[in-house]
MIDO-356254 format. One record per atom (N, C-alpha, C, O): x, y, z; atom name; residue number from 1. Coordinates in Angstrom, 2 decimals. Atoms other than C-alpha are relative to their C-alpha. Layout:
BEGIN
<pt><xx>X</xx><yy>Y</yy><zz>Z</zz><atom>CA</atom><seq>NUM</seq></pt>
...
This chain:
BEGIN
<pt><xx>0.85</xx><yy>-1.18</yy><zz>0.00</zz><atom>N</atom><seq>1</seq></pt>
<pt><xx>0.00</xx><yy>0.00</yy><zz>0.00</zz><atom>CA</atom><seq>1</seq></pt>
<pt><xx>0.89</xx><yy>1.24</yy><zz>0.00</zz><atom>C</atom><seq>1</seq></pt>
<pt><xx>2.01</xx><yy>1.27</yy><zz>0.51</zz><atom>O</atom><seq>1</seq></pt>
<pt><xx>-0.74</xx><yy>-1.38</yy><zz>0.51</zz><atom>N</atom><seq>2</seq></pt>
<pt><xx>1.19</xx><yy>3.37</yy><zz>-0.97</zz><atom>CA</atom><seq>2</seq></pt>
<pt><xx>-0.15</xx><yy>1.24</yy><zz>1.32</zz><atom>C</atom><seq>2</seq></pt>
<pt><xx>-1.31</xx><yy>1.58</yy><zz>1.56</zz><atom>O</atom><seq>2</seq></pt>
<pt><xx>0.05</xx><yy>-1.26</yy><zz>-0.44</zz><atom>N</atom><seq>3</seq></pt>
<pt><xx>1.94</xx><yy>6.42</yy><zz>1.49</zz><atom>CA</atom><seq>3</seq></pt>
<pt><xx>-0.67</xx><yy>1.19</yy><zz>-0.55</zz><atom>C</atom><seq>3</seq></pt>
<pt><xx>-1.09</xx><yy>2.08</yy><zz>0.19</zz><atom>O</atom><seq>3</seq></pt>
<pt><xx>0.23</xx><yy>-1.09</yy><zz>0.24</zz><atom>N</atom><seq>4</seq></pt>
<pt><xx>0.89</xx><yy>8.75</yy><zz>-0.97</zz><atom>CA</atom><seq>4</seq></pt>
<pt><xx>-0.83</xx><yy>0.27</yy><zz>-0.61</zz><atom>C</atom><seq>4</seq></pt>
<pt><xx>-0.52</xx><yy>-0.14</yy><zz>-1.73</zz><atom>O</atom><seq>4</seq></pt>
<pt><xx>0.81</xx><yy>-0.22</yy><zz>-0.45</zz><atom>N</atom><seq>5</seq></pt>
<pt><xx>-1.98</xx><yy>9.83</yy><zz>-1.21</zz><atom>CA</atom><seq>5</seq></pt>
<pt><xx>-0.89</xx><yy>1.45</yy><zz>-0.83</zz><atom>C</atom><seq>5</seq></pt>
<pt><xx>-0.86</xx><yy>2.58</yy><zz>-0.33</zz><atom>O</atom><seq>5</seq></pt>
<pt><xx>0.80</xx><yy>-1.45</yy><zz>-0.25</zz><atom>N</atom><seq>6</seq></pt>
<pt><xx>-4.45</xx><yy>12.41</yy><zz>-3.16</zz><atom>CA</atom><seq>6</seq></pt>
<pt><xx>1.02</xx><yy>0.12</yy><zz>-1.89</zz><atom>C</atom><seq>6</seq></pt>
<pt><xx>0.45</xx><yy>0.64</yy><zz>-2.85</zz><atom>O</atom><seq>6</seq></pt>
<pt><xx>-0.35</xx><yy>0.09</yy><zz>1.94</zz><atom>N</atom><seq>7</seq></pt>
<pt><xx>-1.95</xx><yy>11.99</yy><zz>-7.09</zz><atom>CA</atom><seq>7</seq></pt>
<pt><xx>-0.89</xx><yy>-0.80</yy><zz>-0.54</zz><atom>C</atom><seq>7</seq></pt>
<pt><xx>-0.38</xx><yy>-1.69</yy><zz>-1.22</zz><atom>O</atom><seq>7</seq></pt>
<pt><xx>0.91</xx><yy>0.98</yy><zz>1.43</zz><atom>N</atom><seq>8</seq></pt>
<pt><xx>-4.89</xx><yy>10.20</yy><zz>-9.00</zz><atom>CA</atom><seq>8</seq></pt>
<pt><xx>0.54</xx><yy>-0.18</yy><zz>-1.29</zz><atom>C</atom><seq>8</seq></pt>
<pt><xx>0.64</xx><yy>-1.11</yy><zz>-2.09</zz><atom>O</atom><seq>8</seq></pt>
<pt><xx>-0.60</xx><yy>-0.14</yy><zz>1.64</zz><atom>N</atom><seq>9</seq></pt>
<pt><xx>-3.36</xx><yy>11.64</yy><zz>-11.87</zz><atom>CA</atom><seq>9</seq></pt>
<pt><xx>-1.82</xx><yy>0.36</yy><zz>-0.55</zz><atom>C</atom><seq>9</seq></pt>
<pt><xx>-2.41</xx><yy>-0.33</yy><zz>-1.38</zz><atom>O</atom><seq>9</seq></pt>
<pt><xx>1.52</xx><yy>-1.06</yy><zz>0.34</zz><atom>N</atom><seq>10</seq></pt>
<pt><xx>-6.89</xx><yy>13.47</yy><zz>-12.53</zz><atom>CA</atom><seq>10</seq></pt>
<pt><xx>0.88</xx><yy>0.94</yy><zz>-1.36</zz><atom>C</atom><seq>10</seq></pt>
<pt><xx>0.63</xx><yy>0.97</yy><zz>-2.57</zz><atom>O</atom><seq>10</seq></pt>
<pt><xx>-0.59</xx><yy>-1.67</yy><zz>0.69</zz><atom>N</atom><seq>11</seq></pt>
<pt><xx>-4.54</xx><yy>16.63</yy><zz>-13.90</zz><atom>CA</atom><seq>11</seq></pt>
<pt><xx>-0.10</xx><yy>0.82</yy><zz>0.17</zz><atom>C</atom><seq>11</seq></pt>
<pt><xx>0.89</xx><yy>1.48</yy><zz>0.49</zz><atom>O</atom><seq>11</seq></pt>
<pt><xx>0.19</xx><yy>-1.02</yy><zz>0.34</zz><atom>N</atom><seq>12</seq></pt>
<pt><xx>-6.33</xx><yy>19.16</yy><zz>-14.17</zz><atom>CA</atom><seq>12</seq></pt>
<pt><xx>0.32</xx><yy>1.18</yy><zz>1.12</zz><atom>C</atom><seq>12</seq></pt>
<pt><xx>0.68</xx><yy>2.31</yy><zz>0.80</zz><atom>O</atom><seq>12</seq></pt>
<pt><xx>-0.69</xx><yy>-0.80</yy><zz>-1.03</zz><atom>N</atom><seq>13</seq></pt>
<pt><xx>-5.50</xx><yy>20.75</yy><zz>-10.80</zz><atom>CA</atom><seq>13</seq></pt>
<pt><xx>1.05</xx><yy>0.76</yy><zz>0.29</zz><atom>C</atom><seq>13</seq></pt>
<pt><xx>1.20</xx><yy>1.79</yy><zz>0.94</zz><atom>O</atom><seq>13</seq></pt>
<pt><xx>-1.40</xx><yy>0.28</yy><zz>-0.10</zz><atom>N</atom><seq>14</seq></pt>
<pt><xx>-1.95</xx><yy>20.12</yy><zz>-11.37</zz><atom>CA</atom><seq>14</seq></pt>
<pt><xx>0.70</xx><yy>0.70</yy><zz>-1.81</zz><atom>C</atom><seq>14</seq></pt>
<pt><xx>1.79</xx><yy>1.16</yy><zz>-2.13</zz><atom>O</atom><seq>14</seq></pt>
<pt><xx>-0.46</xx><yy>-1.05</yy><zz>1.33</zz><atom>N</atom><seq>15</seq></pt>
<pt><xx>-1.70</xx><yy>21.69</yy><zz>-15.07</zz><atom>CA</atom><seq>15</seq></pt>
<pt><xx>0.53</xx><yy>-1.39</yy><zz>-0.90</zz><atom>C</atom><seq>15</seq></pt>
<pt><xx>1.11</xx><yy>-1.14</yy><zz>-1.96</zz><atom>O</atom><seq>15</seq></pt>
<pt><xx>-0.50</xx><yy>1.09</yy><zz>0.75</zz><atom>N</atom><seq>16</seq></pt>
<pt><xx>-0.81</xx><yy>18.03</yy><zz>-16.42</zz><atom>CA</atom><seq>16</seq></pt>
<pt><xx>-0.51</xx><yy>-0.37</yy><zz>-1.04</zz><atom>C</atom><seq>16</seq></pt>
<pt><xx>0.14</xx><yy>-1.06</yy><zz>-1.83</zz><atom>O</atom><seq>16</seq></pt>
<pt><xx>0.65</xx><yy>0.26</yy><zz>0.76</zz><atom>N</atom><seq>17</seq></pt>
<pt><xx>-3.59</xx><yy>17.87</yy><zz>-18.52</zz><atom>CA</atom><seq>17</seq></pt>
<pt><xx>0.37</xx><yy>0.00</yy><zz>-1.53</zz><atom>C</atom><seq>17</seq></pt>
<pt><xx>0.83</xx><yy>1.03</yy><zz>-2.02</zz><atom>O</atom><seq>17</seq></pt>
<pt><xx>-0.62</xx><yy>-0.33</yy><zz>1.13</zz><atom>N</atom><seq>18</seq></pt>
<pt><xx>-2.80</xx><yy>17.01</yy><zz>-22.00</zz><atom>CA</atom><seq>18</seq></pt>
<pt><xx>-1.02</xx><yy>1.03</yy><zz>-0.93</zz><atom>C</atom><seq>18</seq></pt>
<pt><xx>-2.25</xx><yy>0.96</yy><zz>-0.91</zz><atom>O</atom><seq>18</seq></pt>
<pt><xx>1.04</xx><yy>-0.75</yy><zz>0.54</zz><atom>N</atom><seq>19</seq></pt>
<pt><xx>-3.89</xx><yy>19.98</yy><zz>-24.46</zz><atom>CA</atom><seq>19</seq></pt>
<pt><xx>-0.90</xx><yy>-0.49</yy><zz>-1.11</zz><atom>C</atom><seq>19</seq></pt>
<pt><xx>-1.78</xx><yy>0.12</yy><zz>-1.71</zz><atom>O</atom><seq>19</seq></pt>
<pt><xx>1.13</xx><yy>0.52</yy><zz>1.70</zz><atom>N</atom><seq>20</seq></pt>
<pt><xx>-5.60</xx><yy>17.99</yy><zz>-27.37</zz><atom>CA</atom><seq>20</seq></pt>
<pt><xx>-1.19</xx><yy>-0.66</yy><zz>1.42</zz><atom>C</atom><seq>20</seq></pt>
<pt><xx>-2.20</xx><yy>-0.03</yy><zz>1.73</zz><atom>O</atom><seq>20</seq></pt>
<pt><xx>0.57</xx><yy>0.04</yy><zz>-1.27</zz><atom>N</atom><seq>21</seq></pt>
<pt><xx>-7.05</xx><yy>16.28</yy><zz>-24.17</zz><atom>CA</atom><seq>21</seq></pt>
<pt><xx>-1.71</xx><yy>0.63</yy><zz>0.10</zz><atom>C</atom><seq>21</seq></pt>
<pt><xx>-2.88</xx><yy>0.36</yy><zz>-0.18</zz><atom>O</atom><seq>21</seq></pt>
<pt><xx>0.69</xx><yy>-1.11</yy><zz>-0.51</zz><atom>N</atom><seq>22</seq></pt>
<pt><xx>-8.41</xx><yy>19.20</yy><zz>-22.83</zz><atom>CA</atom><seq>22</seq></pt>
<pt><xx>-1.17</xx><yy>0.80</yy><zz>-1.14</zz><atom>C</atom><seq>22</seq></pt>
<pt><xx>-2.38</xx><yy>0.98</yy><zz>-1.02</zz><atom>O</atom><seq>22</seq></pt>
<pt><xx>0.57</xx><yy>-0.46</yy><zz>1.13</zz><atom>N</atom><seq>23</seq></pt>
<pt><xx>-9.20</xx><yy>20.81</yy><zz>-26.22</zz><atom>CA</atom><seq>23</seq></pt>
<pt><xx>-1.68</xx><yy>-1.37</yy><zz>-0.30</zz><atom>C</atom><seq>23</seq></pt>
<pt><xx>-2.82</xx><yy>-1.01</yy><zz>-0.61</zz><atom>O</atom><seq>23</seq></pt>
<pt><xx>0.83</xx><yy>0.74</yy><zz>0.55</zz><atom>N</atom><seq>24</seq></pt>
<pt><xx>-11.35</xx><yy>17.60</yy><zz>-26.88</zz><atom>CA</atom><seq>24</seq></pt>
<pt><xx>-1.15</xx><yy>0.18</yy><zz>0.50</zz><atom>C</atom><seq>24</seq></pt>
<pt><xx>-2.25</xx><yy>0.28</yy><zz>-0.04</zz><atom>O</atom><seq>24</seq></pt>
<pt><xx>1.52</xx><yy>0.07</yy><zz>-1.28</zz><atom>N</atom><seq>25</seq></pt>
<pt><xx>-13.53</xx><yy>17.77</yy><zz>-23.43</zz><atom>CA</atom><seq>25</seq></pt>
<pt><xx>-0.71</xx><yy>1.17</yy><zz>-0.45</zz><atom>C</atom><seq>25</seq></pt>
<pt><xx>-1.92</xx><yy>0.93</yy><zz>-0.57</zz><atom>O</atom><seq>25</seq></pt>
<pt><xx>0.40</xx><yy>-1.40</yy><zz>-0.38</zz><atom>N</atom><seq>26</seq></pt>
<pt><xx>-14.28</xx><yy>21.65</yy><zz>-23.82</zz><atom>CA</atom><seq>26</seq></pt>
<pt><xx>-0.73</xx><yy>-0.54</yy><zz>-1.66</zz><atom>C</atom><seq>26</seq></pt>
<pt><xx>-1.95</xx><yy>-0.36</yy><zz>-1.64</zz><atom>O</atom><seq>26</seq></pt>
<pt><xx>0.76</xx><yy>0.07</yy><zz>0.95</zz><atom>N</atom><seq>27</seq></pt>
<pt><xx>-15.37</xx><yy>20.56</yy><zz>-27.50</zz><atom>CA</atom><seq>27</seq></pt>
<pt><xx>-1.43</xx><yy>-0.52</yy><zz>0.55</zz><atom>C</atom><seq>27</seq></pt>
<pt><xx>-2.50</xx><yy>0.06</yy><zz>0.72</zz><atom>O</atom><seq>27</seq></pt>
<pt><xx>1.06</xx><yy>1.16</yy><zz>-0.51</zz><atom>N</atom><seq>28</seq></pt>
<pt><xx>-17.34</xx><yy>17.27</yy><zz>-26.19</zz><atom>CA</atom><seq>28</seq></pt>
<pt><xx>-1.07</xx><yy>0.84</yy><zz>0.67</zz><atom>C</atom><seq>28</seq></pt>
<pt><xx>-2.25</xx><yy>0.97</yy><zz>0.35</zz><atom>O</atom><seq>28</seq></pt>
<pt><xx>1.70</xx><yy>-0.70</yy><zz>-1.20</zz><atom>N</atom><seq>29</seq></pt>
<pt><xx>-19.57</xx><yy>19.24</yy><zz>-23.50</zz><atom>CA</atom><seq>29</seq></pt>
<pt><xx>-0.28</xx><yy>1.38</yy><zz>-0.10</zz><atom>C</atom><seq>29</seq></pt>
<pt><xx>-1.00</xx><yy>1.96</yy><zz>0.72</zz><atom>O</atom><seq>29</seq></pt>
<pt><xx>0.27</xx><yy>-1.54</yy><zz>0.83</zz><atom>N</atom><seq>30</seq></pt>
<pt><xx>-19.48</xx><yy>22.83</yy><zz>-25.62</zz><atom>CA</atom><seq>30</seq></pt>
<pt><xx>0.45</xx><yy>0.81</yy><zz>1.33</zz><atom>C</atom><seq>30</seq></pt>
<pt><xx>-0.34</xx><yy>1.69</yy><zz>1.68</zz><atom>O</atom><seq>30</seq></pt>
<pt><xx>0.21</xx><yy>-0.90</yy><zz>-1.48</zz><atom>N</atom><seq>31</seq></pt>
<pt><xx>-17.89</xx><yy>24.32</yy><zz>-21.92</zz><atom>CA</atom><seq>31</seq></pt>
<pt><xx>0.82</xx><yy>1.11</yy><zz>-0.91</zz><atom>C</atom><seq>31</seq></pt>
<pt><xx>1.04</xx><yy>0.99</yy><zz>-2.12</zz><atom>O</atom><seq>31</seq></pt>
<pt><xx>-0.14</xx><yy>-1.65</yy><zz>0.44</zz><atom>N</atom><seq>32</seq></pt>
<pt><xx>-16.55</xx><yy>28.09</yy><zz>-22.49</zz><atom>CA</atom><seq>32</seq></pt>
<pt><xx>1.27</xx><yy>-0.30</yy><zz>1.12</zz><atom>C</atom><seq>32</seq></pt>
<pt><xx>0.97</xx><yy>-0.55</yy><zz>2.29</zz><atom>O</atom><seq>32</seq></pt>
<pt><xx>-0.93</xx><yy>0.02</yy><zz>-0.56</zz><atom>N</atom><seq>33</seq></pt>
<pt><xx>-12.91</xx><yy>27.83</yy><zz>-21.26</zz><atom>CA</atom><seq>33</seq></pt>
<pt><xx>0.43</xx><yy>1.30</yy><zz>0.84</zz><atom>C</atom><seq>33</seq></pt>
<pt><xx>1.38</xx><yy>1.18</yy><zz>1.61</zz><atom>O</atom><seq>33</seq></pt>
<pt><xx>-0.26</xx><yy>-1.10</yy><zz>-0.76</zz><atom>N</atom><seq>34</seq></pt>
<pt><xx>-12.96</xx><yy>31.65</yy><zz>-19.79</zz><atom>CA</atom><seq>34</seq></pt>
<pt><xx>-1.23</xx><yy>0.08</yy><zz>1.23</zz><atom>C</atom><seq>34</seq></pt>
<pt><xx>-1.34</xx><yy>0.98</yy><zz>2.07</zz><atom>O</atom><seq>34</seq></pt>
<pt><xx>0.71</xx><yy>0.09</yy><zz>-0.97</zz><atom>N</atom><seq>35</seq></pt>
<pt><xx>-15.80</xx><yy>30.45</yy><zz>-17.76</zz><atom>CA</atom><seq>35</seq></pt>
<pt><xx>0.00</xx><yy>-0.45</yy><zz>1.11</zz><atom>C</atom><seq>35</seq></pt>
<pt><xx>0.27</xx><yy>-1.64</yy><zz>1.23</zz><atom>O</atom><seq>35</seq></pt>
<pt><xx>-0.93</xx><yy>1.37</yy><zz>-1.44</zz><atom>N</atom><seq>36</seq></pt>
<pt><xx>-15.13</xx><yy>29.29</yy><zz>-14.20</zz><atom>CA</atom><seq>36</seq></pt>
<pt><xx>-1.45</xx><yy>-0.90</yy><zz>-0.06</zz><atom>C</atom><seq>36</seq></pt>
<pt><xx>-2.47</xx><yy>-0.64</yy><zz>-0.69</zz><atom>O</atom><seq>36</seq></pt>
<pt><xx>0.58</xx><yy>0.68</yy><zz>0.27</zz><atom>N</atom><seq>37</seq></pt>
<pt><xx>-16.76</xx><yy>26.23</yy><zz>-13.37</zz><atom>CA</atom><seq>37</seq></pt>
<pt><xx>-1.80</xx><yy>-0.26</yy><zz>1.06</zz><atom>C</atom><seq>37</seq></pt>
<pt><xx>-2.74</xx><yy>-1.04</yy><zz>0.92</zz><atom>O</atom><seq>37</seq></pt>
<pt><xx>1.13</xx><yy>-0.08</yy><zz>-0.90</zz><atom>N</atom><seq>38</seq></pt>
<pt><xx>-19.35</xx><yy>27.26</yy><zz>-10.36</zz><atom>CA</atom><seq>38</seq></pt>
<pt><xx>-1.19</xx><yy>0.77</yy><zz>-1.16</zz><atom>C</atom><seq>38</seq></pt>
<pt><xx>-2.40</xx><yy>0.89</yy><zz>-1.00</zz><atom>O</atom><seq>38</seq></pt>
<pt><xx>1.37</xx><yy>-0.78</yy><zz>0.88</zz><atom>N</atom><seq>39</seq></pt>
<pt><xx>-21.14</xx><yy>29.20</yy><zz>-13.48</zz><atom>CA</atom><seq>39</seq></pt>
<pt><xx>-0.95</xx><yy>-0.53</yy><zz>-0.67</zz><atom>C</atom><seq>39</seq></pt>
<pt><xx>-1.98</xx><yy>-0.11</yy><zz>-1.20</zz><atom>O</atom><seq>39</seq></pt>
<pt><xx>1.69</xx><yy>0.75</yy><zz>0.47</zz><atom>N</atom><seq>40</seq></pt>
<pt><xx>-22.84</xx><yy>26.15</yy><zz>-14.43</zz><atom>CA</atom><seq>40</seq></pt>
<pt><xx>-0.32</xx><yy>-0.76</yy><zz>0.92</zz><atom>C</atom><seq>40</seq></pt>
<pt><xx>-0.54</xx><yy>-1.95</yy><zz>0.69</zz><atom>O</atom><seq>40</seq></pt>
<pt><xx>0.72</xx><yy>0.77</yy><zz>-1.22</zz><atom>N</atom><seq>41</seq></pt>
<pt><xx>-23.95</xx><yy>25.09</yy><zz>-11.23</zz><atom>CA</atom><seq>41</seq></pt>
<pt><xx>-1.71</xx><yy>0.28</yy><zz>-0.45</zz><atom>C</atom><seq>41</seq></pt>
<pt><xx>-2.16</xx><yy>1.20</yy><zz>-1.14</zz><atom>O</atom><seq>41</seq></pt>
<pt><xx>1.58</xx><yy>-0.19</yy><zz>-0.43</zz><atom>N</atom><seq>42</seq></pt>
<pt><xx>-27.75</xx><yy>24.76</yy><zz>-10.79</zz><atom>CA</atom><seq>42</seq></pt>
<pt><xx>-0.45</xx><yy>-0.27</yy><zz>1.01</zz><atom>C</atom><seq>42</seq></pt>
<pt><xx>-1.61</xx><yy>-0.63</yy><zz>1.19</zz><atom>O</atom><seq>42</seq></pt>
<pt><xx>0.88</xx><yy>1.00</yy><zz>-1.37</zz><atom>N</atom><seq>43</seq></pt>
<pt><xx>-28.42</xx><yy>23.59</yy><zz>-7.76</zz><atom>CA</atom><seq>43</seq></pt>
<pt><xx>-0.89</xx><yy>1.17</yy><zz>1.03</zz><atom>C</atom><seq>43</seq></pt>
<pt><xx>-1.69</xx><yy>2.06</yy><zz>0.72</zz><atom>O</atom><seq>43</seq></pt>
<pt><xx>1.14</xx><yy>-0.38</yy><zz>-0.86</zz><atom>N</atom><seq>44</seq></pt>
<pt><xx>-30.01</xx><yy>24.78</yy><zz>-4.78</zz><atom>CA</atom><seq>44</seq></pt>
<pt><xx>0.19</xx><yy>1.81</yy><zz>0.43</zz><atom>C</atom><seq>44</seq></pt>
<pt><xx>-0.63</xx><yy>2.66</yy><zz>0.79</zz><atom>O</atom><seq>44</seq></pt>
<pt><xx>-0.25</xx><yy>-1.68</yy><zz>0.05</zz><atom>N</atom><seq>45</seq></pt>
<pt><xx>-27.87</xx><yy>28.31</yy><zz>-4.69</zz><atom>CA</atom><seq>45</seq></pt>
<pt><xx>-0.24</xx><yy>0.66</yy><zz>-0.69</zz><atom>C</atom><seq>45</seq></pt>
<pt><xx>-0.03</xx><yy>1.87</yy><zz>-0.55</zz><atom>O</atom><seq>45</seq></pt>
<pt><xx>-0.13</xx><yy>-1.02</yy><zz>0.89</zz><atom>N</atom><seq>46</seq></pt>
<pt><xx>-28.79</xx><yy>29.23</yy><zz>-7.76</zz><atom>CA</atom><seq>46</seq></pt>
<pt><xx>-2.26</xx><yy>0.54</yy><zz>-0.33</zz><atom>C</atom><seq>46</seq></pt>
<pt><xx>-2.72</xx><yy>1.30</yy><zz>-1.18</zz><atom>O</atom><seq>46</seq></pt>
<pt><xx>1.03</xx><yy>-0.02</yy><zz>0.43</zz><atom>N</atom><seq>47</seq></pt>
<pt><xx>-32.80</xx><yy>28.97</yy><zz>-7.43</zz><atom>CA</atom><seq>47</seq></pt>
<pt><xx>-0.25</xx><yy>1.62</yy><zz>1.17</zz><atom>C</atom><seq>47</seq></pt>
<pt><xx>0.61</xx><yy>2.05</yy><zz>1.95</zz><atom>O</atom><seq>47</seq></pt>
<pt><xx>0.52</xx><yy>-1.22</yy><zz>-0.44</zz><atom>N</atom><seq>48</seq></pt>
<pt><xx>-35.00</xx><yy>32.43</yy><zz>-6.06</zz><atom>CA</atom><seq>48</seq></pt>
<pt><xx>-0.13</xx><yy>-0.09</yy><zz>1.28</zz><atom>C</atom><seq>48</seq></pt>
<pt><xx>-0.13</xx><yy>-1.20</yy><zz>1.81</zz><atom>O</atom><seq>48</seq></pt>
<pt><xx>0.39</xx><yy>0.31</yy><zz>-1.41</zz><atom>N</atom><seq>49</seq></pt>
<pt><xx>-35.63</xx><yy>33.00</yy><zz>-2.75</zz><atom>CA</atom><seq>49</seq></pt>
<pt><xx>-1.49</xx><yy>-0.04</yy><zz>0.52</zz><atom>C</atom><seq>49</seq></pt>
<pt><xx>-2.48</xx><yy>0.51</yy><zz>0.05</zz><atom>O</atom><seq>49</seq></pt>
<pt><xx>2.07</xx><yy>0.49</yy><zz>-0.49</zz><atom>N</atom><seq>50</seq></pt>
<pt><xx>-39.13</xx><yy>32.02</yy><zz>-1.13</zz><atom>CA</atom><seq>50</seq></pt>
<pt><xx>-0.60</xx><yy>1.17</yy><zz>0.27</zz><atom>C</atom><seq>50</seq></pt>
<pt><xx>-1.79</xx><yy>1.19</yy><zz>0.58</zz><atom>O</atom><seq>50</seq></pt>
């Protein structure tokens, strides 16, 4: 078992991400790369208040 703890190897945190990669996802799910990513939340913060 490994000490260390929390490298998945995900990337994107870490800047490892490869750019065709990256380029592919932002195609795949049409995201807007100058957009942060809480801007497509919907959940329960984003509905009116009672």
């Amino acid at each position: 078992m490994s000490a260390v703890v929390g490298r998945c190897g995900a990337g994107g945190a870490e800047g490892f991400l490869d750019p065709a990669r990256r380029a592919g996802l932002l195609d795949r799910f049409r995201l807007d790369p100058a957009k942060k990513g809480r801007a497509y939340s919907e959940g329960a913060g984003r509905r009116p208040p009672c």
